[in-house]
C-alpha positions as CSV (number, residue, x, y, z in Angstrom):
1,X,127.8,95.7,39.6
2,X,126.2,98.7,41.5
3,X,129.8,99.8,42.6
4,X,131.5,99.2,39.1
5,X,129.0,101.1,37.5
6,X,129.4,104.6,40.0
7,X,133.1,104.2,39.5
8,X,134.1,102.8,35.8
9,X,137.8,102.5,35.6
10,X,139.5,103.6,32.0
11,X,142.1,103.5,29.9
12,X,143.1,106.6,27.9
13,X,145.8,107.6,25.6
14,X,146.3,111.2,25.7
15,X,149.7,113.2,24.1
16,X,151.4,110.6,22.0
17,X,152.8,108.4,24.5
18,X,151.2,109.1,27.7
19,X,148.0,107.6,29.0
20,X,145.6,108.3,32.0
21,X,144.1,105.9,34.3
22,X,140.9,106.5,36.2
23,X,138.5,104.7,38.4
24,X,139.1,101.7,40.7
25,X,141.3,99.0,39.9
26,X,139.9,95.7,41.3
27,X,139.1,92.5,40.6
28,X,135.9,93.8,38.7
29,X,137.6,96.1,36.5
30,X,141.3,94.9,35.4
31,X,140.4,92.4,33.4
32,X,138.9,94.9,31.0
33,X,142.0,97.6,30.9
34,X,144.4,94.5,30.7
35,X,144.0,94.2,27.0
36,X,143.2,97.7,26.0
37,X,146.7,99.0,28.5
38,X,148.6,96.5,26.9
39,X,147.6,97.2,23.4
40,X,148.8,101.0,23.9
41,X,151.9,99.9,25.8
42,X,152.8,97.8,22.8
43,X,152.5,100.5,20.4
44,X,154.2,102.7,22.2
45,X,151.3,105.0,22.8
46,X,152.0,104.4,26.5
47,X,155.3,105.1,28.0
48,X,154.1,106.9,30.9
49,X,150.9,105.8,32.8
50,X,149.4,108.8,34.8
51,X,147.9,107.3,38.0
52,X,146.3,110.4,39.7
53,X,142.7,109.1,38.6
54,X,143.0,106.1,40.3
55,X,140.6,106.2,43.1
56,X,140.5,102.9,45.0
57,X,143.0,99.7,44.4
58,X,143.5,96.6,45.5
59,X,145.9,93.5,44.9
60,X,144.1,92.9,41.4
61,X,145.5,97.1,40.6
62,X,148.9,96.1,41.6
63,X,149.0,93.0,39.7
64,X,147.7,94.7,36.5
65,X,150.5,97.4,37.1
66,X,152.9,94.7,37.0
67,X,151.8,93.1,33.9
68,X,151.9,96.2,31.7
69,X,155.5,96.1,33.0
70,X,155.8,92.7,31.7
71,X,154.1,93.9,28.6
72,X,156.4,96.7,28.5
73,X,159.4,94.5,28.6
74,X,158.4,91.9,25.8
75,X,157.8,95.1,23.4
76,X,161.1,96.5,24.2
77,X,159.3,100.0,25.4
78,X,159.9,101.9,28.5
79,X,157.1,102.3,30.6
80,X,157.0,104.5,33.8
81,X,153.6,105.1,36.3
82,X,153.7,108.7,37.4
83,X,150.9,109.9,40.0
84,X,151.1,106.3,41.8
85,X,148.2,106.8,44.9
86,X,149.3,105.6,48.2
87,X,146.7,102.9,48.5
88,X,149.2,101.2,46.0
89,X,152.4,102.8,46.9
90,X,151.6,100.5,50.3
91,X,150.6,97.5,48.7
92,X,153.4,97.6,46.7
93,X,155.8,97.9,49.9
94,X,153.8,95.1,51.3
95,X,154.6,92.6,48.3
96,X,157.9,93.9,47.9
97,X,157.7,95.3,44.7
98,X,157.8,99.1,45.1
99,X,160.8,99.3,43.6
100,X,158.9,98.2,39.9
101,X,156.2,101.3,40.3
102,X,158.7,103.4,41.2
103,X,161.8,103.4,38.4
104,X,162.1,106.2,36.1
């Protein structure tokens, strides 16, 4: 908990349809911007995801990336990640699914 509190990850819609993300994304934090992404990605208040205030990542950040895709894709709404750190960028490479994070 120590290390989830000195680095809370968030969720927030900025200029009509772009949103920032901050913080770590890990297991102890996706499961909270999960509902609160995909809420904004459904109503279109989150076409593009700015990633620069992502500060740590692991396989958990990857896999939430991927599911607002998903999201994206069921609500017929264009998502793009800009900012994606390199920590992911790799892990991405690594699972074979750069090519997702990477579309404009």
């Amino acid at each position: 908990m120590g290390a989830q509190a000195a680095n809370p990850a968030s969720f927030e819609v900025q200029d009509h349809d772009r949103s920032l993300v901050s913080g770590s994304l890990d297991f102890n934090t996706v499961g909270r911007l999960l509902p609160v992404g995909s809420e904004a990605i459904g109503r279109g208040r989150a076409t593009v995801i700015d990633l620069a205030g992502v500060t740590a990542s692991d396989s958990a950040g990857l896999a939430l990336l991927i599911e607002w895709l998903s999201v994206a894709r069921a609500s017929r709404r264009s998502l793009n990640y800009e900012n994606v750190p390199l920590q992911l960028q790799q892990l991405a490479r690594l699972s074979e699914v750069e090519e997702l994070l990477m579309t404009a």
